[in-house]
C-alpha positions as CSV (number, residue, x, y, z in Angstrom):
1,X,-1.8,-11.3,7.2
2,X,-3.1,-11.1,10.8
3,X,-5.0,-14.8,11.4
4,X,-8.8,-13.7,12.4
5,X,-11.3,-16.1,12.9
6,X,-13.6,-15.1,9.6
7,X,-13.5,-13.8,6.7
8,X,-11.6,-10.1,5.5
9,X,-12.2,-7.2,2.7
10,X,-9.5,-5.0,1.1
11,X,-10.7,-2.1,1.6
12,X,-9.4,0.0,-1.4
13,X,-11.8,-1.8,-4.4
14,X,-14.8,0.0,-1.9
15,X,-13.5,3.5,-1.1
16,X,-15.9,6.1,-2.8
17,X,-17.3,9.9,-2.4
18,X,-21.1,7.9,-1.3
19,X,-21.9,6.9,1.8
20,X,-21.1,4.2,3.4
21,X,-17.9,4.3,1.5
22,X,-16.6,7.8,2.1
23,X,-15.6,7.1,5.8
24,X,-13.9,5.2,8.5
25,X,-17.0,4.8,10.5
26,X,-18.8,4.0,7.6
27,X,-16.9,1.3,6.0
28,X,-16.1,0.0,9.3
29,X,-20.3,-0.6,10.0
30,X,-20.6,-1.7,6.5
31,X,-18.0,-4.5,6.1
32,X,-19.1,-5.6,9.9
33,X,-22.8,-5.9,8.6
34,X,-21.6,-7.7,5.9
35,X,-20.4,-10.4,8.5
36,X,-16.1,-9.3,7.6
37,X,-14.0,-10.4,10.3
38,X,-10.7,-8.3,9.1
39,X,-10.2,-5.2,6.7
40,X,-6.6,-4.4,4.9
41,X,-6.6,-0.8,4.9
42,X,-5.4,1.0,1.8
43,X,-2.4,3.9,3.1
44,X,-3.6,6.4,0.1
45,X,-6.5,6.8,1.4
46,X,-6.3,9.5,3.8
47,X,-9.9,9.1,6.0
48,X,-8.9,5.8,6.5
49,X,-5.7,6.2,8.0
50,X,-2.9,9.0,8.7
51,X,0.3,7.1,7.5
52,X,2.5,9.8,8.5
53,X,0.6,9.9,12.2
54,X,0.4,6.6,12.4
55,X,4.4,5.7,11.5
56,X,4.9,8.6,14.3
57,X,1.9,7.7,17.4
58,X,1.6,4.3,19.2
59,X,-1.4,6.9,20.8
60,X,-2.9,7.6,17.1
61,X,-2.4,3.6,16.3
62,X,-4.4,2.3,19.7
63,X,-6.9,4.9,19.0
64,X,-7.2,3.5,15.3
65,X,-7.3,0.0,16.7
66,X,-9.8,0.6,19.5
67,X,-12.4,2.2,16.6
68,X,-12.0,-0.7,14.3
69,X,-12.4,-3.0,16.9
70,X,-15.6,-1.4,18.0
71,X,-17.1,-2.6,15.1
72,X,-16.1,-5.9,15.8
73,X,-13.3,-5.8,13.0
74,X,-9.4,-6.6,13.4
75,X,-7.0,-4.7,11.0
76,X,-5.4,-7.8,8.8
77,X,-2.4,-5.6,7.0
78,X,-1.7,-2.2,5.7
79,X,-1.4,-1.7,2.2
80,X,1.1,0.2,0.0
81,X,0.4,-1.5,-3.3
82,X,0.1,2.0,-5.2
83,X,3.0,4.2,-3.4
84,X,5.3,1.0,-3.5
85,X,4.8,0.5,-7.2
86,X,6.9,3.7,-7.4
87,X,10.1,2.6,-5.5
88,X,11.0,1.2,-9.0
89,X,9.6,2.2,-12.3
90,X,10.2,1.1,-15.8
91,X,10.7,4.0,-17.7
92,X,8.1,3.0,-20.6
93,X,5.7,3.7,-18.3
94,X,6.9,6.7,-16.4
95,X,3.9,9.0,-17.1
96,X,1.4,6.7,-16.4
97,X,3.0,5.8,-12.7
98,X,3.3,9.6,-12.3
99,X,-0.4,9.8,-11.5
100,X,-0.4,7.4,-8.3
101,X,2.8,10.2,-6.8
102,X,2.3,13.2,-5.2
103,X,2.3,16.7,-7.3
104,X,5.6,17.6,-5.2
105,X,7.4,14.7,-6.8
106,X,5.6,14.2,-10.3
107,X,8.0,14.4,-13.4
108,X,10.7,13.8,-10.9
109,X,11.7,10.3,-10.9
110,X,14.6,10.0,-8.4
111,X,12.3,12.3,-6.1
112,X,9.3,10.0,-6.7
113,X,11.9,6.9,-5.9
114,X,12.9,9.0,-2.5
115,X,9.1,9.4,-1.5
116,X,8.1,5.8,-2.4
117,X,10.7,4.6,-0.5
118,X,9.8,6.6,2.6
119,X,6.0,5.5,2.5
120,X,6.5,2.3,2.2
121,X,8.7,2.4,5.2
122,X,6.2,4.4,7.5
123,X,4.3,1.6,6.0
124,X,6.2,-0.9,8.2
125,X,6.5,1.2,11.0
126,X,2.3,2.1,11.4
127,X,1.9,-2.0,11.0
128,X,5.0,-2.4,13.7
129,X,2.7,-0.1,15.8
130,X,-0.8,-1.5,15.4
131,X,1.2,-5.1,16.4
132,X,0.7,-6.6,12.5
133,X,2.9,-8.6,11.0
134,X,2.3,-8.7,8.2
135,X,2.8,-5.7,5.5
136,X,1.1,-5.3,1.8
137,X,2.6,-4.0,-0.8
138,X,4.4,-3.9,-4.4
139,X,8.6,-4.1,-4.7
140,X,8.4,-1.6,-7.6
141,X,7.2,-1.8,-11.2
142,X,10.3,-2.3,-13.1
143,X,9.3,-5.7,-14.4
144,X,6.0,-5.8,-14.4
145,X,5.7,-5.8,-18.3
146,X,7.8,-9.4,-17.8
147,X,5.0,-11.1,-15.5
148,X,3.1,-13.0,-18.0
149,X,4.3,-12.0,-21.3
150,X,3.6,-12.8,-24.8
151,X,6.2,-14.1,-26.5
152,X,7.6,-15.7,-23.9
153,X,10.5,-14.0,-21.6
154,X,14.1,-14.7,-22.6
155,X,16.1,-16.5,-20.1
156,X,18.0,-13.9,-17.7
157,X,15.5,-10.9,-18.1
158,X,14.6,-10.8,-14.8
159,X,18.3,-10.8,-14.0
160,X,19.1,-8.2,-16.6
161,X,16.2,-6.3,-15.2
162,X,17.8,-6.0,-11.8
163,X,21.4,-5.6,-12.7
164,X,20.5,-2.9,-15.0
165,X,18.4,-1.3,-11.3
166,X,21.1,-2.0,-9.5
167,X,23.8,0.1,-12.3
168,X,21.4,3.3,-11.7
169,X,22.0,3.5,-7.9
170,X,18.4,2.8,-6.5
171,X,18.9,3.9,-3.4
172,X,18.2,0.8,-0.7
């Protein structure tokens, strides 16, 4: 996370179709007013950011900066929690991850592994741009279901988890 002198907002938890919340500009006045140093800016959500311009344009980047920072606001981090949760999916809960991927790769897994794959990468490349160095994001949610469960996790799950990724050719 980029160190700013104050205090910063994830963004996402805020986004709606209301005013102040359904803009860059908006959010932007709303967070300063609040007395945010930093936001993390959410990639899905399209009037906050153009990933694919961004990943692209150091021009579209400085131009993103320079209207953030008129507010008196620093970008902290990009995010990619819901497009990286994709790069690796359980199948249990296939369907349900569906709804966070594009219709072009829905009911596609290995094209829905491709795409995630490629966001999260432009990810990395828009924060390269804006000079961030530091990235948000999930690594996939194979094992989320292993986190904190009840009973308790054998021994070796995790490990069997990512063997058992690595045997289906995820690509890297």
């Amino acid at each position: 996370m980029k160190t700013i002198k104050g205090p910063a907002v994830f963004l996402a938890q805020f986004v709606d179709e209301k005013a102040p919340f359904n803009s860059l500009d908006g959010i932007c006045k709303w967070a300063s007013d609040l007395g945010y140093k930093g936001i993390q800016i959410p990639t899905w959500v399209d009037f906050l950011i153009d990933l694919d311009k961004a990943a692209e344009s150091q021009t579209y980047c400085d131009e993103l900066k320079g209207k953030i920072n008129s507010y008196g606001l620093e970008i902290t981090e990009l995010s990619t929690h819901l497009q990286g949760q994709l790069v690796a999916v359980n199948p249990a809960y296939d369907l349900m991850f569906d709804n966070f991927a594009p219709d072009k790769v829905k009911n596609n897994p290995k094209a829905r592994t491709e795409w995630a794959i490629d966001v999260v990468k432009k990810g990395a490349t828009a924060s390269r741009r804006l000079g961030l160095n530091a990235h948000a994001t999930f690594s996939g949610s194979l094992l989320w279901h292993t986190a904190h469960p009840w009973p308790q996790r054998p021994a070796g799950l995790v490990e069997m988890g990512f063997e058992e990724l690595a045997k289906d050719g995820c690509p890297s």
